[in-house]
N, C-alpha and C positions, 0 to 999 in steps of 0.2 A: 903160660899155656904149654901142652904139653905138644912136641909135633909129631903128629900121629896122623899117617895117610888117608886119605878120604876118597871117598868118588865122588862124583856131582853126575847127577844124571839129569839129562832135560827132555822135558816130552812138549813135542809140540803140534798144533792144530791151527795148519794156517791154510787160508782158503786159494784155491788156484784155479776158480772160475774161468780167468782173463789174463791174456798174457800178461799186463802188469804185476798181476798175484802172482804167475808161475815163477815171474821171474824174481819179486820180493823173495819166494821162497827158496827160486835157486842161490842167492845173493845170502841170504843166512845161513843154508847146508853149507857153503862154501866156508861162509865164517867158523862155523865151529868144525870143520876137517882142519881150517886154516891152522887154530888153536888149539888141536891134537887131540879134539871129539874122534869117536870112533861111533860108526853107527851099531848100536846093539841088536833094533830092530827098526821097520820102519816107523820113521819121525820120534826114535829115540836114540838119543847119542850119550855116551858116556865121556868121564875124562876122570886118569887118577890125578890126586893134587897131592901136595907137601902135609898140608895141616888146614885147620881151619878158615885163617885168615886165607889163606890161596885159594881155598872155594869159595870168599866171598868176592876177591879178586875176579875171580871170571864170571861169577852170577853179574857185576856190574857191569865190566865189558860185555854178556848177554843184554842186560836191560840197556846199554849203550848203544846196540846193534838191534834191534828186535825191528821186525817190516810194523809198517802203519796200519795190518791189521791180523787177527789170529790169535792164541792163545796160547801162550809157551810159560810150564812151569819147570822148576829146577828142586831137586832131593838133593841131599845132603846125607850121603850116609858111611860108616865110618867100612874098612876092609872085611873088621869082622862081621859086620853086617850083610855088608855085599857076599859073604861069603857062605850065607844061610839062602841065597836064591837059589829055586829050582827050577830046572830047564824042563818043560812038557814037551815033547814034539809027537805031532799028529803025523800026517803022513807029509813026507819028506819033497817036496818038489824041487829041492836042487837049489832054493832060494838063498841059504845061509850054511857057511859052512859051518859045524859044529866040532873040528879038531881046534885043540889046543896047542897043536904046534905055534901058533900065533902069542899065544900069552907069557907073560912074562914073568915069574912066581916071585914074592916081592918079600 
């Protein structure tokens, strides 16, 4: 196999009704900051990995961690892919920065 970087993006839908939900939910964001998710947007976190096998490495560590209820799926897509997304922004409320001094060119 060839090793060739990938991103793994997860999106997720977990309910935060009740403080036991809030806090399942805090208890996962934490996890994937912990394991060097970056949040893209909200209840989307990215992470770049080595190769294949590496992103299935952390999809299991996810399905190892996931709260007892919600919906989290995980993409699998290679750099040059990631690298065909296009950012819309509507009007700007200060939510997200969008400089690239943060990224890293790989």
């Amino acid at each position: 196999m060839r090793n060739r970087a990938m991103r793994l993006l997860v999106f997720f839908d977990l309910p935060t009704g009740t403080k036991r939900e809030r806090k399942h939910y805090a208890v996962f964001r934490k996890f994937l900051i912990k394991h060097g998710f970056s949040m893209l947007q909200f209840s989307v976190y990215e992470r770049i990995t080595r190769n294949h096998d590496d992103c299935e490495k952390y999809i299991s560590m996810i399905e190892s961690n996931k709260p007892p209820s919600g919906d989290i799926r995980c993409l699998r897509v290679t750099e040059k892919q990631y690298e065909g997304i296009k950012l819309i922004i509507g009007s700007n409320e200060g939510k997200e920065d969008y400089s690239d001094e943060d990224f890293i060119e790989i």
